[in-house]
N, C-alpha and C positions, 0 to 999 in steps of 0.2 A: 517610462521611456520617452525621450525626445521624439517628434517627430523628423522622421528622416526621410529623403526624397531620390528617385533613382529617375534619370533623365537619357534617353537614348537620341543618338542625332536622326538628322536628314529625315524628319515628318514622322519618328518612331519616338511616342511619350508616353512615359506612364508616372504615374505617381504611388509610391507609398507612403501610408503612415500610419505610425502605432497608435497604440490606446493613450491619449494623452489630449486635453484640448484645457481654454483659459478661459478662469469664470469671469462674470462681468468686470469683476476690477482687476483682472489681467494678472491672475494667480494662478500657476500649473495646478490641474485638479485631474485626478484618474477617473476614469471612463467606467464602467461597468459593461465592458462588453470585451470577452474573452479573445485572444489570438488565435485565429484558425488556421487550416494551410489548407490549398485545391486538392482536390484527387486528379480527379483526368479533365476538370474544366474547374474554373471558381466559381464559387456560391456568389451568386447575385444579393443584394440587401439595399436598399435604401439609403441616402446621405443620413434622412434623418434617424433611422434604427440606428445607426452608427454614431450618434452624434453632433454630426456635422449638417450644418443650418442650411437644406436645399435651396433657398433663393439665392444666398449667398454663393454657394457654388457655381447655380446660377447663373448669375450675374460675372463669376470667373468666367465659365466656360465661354458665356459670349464674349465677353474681353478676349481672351484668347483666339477664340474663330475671326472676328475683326481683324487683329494684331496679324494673322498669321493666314490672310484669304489670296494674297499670293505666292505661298507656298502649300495653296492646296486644303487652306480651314484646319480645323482641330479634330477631322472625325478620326484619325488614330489614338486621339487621348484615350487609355485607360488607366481609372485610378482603383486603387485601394483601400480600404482601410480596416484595422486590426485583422485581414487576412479574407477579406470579403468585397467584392466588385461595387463601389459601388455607382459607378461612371464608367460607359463603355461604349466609346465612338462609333460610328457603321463601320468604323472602315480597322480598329482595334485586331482585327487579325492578316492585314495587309503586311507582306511582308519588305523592309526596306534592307538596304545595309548602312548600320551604325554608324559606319564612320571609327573616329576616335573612341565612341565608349567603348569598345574593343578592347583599346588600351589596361580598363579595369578588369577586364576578364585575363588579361595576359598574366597582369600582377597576382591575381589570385593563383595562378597555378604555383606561381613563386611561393604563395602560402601554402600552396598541398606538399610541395618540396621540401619545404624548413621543416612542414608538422612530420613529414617520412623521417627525417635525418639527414635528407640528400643534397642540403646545401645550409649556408645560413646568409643572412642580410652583409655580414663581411665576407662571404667566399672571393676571391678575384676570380675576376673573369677570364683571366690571362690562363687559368689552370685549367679552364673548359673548351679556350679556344686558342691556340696554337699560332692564331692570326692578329692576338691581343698584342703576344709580347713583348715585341720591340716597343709600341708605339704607346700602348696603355696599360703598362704594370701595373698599375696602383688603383683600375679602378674596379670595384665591388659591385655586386648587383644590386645593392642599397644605392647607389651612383644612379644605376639604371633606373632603377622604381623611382627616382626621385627627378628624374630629369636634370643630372647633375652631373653626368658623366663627360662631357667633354666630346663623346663621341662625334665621328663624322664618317662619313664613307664617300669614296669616289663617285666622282658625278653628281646629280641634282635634277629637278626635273621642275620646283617648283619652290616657294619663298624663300627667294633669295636676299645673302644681306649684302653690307655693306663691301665685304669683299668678295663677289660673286659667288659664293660657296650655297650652294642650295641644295634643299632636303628633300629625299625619297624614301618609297619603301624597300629599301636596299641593304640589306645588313652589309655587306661588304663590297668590294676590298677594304680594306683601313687606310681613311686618309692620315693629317696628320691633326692632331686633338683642337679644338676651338678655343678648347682654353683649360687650368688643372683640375683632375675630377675635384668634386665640390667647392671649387668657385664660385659658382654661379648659377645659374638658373634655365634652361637654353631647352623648352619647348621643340624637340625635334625628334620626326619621326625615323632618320637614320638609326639612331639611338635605341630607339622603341623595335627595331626591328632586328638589330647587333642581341640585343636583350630576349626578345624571342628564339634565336639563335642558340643562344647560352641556354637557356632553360630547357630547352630541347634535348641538347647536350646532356642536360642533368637528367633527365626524365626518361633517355634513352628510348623515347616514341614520340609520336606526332602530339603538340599538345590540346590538337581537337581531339583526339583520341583520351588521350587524360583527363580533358574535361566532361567531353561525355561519360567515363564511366564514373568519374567522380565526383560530377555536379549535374550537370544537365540530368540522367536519366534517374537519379534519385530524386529531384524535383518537378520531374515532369516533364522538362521542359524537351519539346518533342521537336516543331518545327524553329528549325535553328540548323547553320552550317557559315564553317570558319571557312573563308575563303581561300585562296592562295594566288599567287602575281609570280609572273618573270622575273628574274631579275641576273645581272653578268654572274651571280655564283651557283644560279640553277631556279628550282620552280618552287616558291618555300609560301607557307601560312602567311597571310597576312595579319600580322603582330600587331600593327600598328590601327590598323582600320579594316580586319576584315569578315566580322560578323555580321551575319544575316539573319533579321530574325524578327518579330512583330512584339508592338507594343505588350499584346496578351503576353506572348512569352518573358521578353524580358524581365516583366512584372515579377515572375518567380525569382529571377536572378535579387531582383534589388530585395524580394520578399526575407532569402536567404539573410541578405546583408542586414535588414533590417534587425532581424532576430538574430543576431551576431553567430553566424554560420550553422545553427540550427535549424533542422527543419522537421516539424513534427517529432521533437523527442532524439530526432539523431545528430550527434554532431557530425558535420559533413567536412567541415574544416574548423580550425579552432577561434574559438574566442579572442584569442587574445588577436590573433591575427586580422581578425577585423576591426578590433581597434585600433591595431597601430597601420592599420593600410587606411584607416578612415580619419586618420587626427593628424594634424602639423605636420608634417618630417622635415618640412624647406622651412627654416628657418628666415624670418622678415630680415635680420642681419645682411642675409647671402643676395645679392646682386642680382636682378633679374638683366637677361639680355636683351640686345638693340632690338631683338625682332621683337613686333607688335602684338603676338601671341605669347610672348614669355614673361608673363606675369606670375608665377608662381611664389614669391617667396610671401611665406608668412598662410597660403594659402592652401599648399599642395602635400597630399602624401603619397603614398604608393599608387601609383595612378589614380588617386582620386581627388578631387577638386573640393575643397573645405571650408565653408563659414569661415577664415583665422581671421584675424588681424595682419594688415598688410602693410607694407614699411611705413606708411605715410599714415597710420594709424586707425584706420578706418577698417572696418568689415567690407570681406569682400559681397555677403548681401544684407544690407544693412538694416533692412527691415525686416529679416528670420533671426531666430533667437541663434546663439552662437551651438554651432554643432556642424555635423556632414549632413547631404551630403548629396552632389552627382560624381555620376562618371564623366571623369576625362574633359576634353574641348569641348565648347558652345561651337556647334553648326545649325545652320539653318531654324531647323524648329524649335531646338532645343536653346538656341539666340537671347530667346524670348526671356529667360527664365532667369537665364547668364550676364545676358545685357542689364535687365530692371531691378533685380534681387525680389522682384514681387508674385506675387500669384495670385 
């Protein structure tokens, strides 16, 4: 298995990765060390029982504390590997909020929906929300998970473009489309939270309620809480950016992802679903927009952010082998990782 990597914003980082590492002349070779999963904390191990060359690490982690001493150092780093701690900062159970990797957790419930039967990547959104029709028949939750939907809503609060229209965590009212679903590429968290909305819709309960009983507390994953914001159509989850939750914790979420919705022998959501929320969907073809954040084509799937090749042909981290993966936007800590392609 590839190594894969799950990245939480605003000073919350962790790192996973599987049994897999490259001999001297830079050949994938399998590890001898089995995948585990925590009970009610994780198993502490060594970089080197695992593997992986401690000086080397090392010498990361100071690179990192350096890179990252005005926003506080690297003591939230906790990493992983093959399901075992083996990097864990003083400050690893410090709780932040995410931010955008949120976003990844949105999509996933979209995946517990499709695996029920209670929606599919073509469902329109227009049939769950009654507020879609006039304005956006035609666009799909596949739109949404892709950041492709055209969506807007009235008002703005913050990155603004070229024609004053700026984005919030507002699902609604509907403004009028930015441009036809799948056009283009348009990073916005109106969108992200129209999207939360719908799903909602589908799920007929809160979808921190849904993920708690269908992710969080089969993985453990204890301290954690989805936020919720104001907004003109009432007090709703924040879809777009609003988990709370500490590196230790997240680490199980990316753990889950790693081992493709498995955890300990149970499938929690399916396989197939994390491969296709973890691989291409935005097409390098399809247009990225003016805004300076909407770089996704060639890069992006269901909220998640992807090693592809991006229009101009290049890897979006050019020095990782081609694969997934983080969640969602580069903020602050997570900058680091998004900005250099390195570690």
């Amino acid at each position: 298995m590839k190594n894969r990597l799950s990245i939480g914003a605003l000073g919350t980082l962790c790192l996973i990765f599987a049994a897999s590492a490259a001999d001297p002349a830079g050949q994938s070779r399998v590890l001898k060390h089995p995948m585990t999963f925590p009970g009610k904390d994780w198993v502490a191990a060594s970089p080197e029982a695992q593997g992986v060359h401690p000086a080397k690490l090392q010498t990361a982690m100071d690179y990192l504390a350096r890179s990252l001493s005005e926003h506080g150092g690297a003591g939230t780093v906790f990493i992983v590997r093959n399901g075992s701690a083996s990097w864990q900062g003083l400050e690893s159970d410090r709780e932040f909020q995410v931010f955008s990797a949120t976003k990844s957790f949105t999509s996933t419930m979209l995946g517990l929906l499709i695996d029920d039967g209670k929606a599919s990547l073509n469902t329109l959104a227009k049939d769950l929300e009654p507020a879609l029709v006039e304005q956006y028949p035609g666009v799909t939750l596949r739109h949404f998970a892709t950041m492709t939907s055209g969506y807007d809503s009235v008002g703005g609060s913050y990155e603004f473009d070229a024609q004053g229209r700026g984005d919030s965590w507002n699902p609604g009212p509907p403004a009028p489309p930015l441009f036809p679903p799948g056009s283009k590429f348009r990073y916005w968290d109106d969108a992200m939270s129209q999207f939360g909305n719908v799903l909602t819709k589908v799920a007929r309960q809160p979808l921190d309620q849904l993920f708690k009983t269908r992710i969080a507390d089969p993985i453990g994953m204890i301290r954690w809480r989805w936020t919720s914001n104001d907004t003109p159509t009432g007090r709703v989850l924040s879809w777009a950016g609003g988990i709370r939750t500490s590196s230790r914790e997240l680490a199980r979420f990316g753990h889950l992802f790693l081992n493709r919705g498995n955890w300990n022998g149970r499938q929690l959501i399916s396989a197939s679903w994390v491969d296709q929320a973890t691989a291409v969907q935005v097409a390098p073809s399809i247009p990225n927009d003016a805004l300076p954040r909407s770089r996704g084509a060639g890069v992006y799937g269901f909220n998640w952010w992807v090693n592809g090749i991006k229009p101009d042909g290049t890897r979006l981290w050019r020095e990782r082998r081609p694969g997934p993966f983080t969640p969602t936007v580069c903020t602050t800590t997570s900058a680091l990782w998004c900005r250099n392609g390195t570690w």
